[in-house]
C-alpha positions as CSV (number, residue, x, y, z in Angstrom):
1,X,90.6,132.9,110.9
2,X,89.3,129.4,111.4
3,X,91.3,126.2,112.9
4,X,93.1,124.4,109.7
5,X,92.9,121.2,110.0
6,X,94.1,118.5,107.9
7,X,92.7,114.9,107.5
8,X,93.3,111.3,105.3
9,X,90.8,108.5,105.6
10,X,91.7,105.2,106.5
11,X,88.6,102.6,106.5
12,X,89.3,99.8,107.5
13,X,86.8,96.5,105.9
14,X,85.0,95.1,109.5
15,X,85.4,91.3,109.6
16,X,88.1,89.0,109.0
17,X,91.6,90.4,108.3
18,X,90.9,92.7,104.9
19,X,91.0,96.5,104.0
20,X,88.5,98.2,102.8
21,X,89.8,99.5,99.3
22,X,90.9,103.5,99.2
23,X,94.4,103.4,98.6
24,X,94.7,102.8,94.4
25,X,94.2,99.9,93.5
26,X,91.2,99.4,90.8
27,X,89.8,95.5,92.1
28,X,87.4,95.9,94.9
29,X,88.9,92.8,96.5
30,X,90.5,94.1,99.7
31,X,93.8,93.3,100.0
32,X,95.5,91.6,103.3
33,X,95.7,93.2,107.1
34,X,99.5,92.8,106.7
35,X,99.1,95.4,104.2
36,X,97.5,97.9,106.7
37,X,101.3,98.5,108.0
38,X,102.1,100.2,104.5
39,X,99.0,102.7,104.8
40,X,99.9,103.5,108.4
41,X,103.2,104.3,107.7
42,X,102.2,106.5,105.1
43,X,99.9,108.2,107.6
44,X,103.0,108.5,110.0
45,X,104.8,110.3,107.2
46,X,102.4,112.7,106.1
47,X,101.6,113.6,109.8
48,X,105.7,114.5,110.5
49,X,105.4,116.3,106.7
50,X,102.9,118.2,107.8
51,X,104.2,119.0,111.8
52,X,107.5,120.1,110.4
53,X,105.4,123.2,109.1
54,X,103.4,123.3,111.9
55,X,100.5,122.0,111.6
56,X,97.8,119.3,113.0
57,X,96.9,116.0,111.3
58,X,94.5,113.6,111.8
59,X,93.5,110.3,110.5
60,X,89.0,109.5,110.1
61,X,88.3,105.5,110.5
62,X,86.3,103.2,111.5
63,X,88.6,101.0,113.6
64,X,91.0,103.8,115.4
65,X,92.4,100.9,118.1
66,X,94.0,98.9,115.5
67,X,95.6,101.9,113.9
68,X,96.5,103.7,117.3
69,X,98.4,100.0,117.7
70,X,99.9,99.8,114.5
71,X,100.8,103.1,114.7
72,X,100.7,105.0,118.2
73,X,101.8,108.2,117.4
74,X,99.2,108.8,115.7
75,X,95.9,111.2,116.3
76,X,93.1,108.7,114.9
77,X,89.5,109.8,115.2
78,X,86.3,107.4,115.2
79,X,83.0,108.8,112.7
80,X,80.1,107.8,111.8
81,X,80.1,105.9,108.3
82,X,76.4,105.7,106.7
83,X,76.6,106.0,103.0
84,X,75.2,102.8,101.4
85,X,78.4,101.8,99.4
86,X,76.9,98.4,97.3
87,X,79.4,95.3,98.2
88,X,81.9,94.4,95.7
89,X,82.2,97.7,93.6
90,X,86.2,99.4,92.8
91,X,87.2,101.3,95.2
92,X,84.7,100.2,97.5
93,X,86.5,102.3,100.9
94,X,87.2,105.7,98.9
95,X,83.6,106.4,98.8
96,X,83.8,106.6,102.4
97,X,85.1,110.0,101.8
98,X,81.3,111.6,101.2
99,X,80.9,110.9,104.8
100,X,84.0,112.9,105.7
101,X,82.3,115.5,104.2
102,X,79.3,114.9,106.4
103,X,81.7,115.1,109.7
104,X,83.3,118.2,108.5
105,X,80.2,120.0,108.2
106,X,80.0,119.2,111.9
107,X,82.7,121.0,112.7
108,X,81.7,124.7,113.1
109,X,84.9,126.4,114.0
110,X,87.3,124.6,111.6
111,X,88.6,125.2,108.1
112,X,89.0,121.2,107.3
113,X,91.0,119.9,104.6
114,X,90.9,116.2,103.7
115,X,94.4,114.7,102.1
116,X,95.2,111.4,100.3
117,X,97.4,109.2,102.3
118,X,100.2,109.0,99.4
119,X,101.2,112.4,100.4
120,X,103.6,114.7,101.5
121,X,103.9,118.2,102.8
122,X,107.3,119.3,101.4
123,X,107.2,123.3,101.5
124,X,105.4,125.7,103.7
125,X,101.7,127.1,102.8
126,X,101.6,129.2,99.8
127,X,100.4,133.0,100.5
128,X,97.6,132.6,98.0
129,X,96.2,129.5,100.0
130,X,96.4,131.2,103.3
131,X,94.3,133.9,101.8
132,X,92.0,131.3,100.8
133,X,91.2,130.1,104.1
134,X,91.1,133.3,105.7
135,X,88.2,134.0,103.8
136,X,86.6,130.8,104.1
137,X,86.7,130.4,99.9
138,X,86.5,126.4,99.8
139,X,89.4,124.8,97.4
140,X,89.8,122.2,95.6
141,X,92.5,120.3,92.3
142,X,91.5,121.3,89.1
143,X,93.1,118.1,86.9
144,X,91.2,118.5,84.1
145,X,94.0,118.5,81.8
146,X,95.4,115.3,83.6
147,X,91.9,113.6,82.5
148,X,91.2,114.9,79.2
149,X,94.2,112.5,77.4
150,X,92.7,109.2,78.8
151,X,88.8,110.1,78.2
152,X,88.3,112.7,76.2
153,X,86.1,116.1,77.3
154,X,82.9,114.4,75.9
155,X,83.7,111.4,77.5
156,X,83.8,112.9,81.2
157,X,80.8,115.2,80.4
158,X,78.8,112.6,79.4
159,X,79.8,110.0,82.1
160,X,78.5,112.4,84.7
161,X,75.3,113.5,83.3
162,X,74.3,109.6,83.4
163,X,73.6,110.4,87.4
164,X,73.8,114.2,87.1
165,X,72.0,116.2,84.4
166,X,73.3,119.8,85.4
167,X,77.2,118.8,85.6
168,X,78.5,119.6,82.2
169,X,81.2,121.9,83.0
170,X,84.1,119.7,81.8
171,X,86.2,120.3,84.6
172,X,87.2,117.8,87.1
173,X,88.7,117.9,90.5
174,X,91.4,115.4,92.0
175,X,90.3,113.5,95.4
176,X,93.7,114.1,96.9
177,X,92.4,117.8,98.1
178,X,89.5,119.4,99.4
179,X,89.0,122.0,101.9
180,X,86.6,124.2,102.7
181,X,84.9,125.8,106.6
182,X,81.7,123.8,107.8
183,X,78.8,125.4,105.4
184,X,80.5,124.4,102.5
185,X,81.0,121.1,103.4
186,X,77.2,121.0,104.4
187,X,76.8,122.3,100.8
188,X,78.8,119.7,99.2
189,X,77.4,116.6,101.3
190,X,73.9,117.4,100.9
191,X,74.5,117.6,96.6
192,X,76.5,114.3,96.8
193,X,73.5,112.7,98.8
194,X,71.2,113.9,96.4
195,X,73.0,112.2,93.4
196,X,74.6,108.7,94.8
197,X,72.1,106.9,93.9
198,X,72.0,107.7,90.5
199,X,75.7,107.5,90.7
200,X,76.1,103.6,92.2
201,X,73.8,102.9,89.5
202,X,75.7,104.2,86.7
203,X,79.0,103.5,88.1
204,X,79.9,100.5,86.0
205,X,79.5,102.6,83.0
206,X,81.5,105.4,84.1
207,X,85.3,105.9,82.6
208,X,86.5,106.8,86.5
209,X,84.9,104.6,89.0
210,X,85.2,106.2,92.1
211,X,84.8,108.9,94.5
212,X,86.2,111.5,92.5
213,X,83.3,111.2,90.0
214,X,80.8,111.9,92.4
215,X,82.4,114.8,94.1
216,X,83.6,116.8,90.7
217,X,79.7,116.0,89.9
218,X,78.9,118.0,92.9
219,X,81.3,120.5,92.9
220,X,80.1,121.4,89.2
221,X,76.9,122.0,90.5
222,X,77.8,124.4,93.7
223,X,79.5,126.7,91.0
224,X,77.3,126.8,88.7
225,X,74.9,127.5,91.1
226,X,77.4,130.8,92.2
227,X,79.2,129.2,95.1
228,X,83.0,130.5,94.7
229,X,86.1,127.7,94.9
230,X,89.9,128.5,94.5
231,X,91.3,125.8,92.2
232,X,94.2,125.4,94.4
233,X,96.6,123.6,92.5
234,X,97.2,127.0,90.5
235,X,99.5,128.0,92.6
236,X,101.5,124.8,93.7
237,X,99.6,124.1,97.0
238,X,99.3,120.6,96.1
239,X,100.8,118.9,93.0
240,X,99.5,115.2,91.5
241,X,103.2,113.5,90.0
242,X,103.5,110.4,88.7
243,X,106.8,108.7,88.5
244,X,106.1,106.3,85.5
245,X,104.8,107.0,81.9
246,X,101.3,109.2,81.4
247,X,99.3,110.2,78.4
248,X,99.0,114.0,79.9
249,X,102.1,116.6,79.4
250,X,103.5,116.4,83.2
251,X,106.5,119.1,84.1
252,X,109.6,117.6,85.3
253,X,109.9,117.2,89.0
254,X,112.3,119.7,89.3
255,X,109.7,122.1,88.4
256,X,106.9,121.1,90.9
257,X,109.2,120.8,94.1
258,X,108.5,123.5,95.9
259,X,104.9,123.1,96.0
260,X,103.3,122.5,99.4
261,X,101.8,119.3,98.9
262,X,103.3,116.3,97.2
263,X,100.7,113.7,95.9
264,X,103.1,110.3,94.8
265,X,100.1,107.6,93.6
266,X,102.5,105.8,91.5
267,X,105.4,105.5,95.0
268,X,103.2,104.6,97.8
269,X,105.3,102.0,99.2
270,X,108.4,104.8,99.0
271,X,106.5,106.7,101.2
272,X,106.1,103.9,103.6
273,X,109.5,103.4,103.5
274,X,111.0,106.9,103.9
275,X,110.2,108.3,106.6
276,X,109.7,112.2,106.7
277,X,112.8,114.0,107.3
278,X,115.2,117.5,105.5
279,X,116.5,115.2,103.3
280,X,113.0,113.5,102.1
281,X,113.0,115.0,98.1
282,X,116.9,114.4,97.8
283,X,116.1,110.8,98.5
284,X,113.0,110.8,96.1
285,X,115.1,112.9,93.1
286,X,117.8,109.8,93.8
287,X,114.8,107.3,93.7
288,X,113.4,108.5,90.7
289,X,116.9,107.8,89.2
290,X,116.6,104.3,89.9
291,X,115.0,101.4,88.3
292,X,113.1,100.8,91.7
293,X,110.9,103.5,90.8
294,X,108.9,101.2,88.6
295,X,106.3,98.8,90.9
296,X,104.4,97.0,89.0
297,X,102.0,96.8,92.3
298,X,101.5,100.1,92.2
299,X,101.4,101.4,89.0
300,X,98.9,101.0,86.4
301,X,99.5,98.1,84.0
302,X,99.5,100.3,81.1
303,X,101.8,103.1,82.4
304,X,104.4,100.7,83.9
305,X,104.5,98.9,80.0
306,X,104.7,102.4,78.6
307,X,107.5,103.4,80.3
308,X,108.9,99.8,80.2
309,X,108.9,100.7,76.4
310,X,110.7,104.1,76.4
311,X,113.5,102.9,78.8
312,X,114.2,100.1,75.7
313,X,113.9,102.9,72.9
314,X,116.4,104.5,74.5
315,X,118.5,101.9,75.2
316,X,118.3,100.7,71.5
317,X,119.0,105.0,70.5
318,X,122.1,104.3,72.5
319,X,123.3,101.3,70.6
320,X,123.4,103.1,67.4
């Protein structure tokens, strides 16, 4: 069985004090170094998360001194970034990923998987991803049924045909998770180089514009061209939950809590806050009791007013 191996990208803008975008928000303005501190943190706590079940973390950059001094505990690695990402598009860092993919191809005796940083590892491995990687299957997060509300089937298919003819298999696959040995990430890099292009072209046409569009585009191709993926959020090893409103049918958290990994989008700045420890998802199940759970910095505009507006029709049900 290979070395697992788990990774988050953190690319940080060269220059003057800015981030490179990667971490949620839609404007491809980067926001401030002072907010560098929040993404660290969040690094820290998904590295502990992830150590308390005994396992290595690492974070991929272009700038590991400043992190490592930010953030000395922890393991930061320097790669090569040379995908030509046009200035000024959204999410401008995230696409920074493909070259992950590049580096992990590199490495011959691993079994990598690459994490969001708005994560948390709150259980141990599940038995059915362990068989996974003992194997060698590659897995990825089928959220097709988180998309389809917002875009419509059609919608998706078509968007990715505009830059990639042969991916109209209607599925599509979360960037939080991706793992797979060296060969398929050799695979997957050398598809996604083939079609970015087309993709940075297209992109301000597209309903999602960012990474994840070019990678479900590739993956799409690699099965239908036979190569075999575990959708790995079948079986709770990792879990996308959003703490405000969304169009999809989500379970209740109670339900999704013993999965292995916890991917918060909508509580970033929790996860900066609340440092890893036995207690971490009684302080989230009190946090998602509280009105603090809505941050209108990091949720989306129209979820925050959507659940704005059910809080008040329930107030107003009370009042009756």
């Amino acid at each position: 069985m290979k070395n697992i191996k788990f990774y988050s990208l953190l690319y940080v803008q060269k220059g003057t004090e800015n981030l490179a975008q990667n971490f949620g928000a839609a404007s491809s303005k980067p926001p401030k170094i002072k907010d560098l501190e929040l993404y660290t943190k969040s690094c820290s706590n998904l590295m502990k998360s992830l150590e308390a079940q005994g396992f290595c973390y690492s974070v991929l950059t272009n700038q590991p001194e400043l992190l490592k001094q930010m953030q000395p505990e922890l393991d930061v690695k320097q790669i090569d970034f040379s995908l030509n990402v046009p200035e000024g598009i959204s999410f401008y860092g995230a696409h920074f990923k493909i070259d992950t993919f590049k580096w992990f191809a590199a490495q011959k005796d691993d079994y990598s998987i690459l994490l969001d940083i708005d994560e948390v590892c709150i259980s141990p491995m599940p038995e059915n991803l362990c068989a996974a990687i003992k194997n060698n299957l590659p897995v990825y997060y089928d959220i097709t049924d988180q998309m389809y509300p917002d875009a419509g089937r059609a919608r998706l298919i078509d968007d990715l045909k505009l830059f990639c003819p042969e991916a109209d298999l209607g599925i599509w696959a979360g960037g939080e998770f991706i793992g797979g040995d060296s060969a398929f990430f050799k695979k997957l890099y050398k598809k996604i180089d083939a079609i970015s292009a087309g993709y940075f072209s297209a992109q301000q046409k597209l309903f999602h514009k960012g990474d994840e569009s070019l990678t479900t585009a590739a993956l799409q191709c690699l099965l239908k061209d036979g190569t075999p993926m575990v959708n790995a959020g079948g079986f709770g090893a990792v879990v996308r939950y959003w703490s405000c409103g969304t169009r999809h049918v989500q379970k209740p958290f109670a339900a999704v809590k013993d999965c292995f990994l916890l991917h918060l989008p909508a509580d970033k700045r929790f996860l900066a806050e609340n440092q890893y420890a036995s207690d971490f998802i009684q302080k989230y199940e009190k946090y998602l009791q509280s009105e603090k759970s809505i941050d209108t910095k990091t949720v989306f505009p129209k979820l925050f007013w959507q659940r704005v507006k059910n809080k008040l029709l329930r107030l107003a049900k009370l009042k009756q």
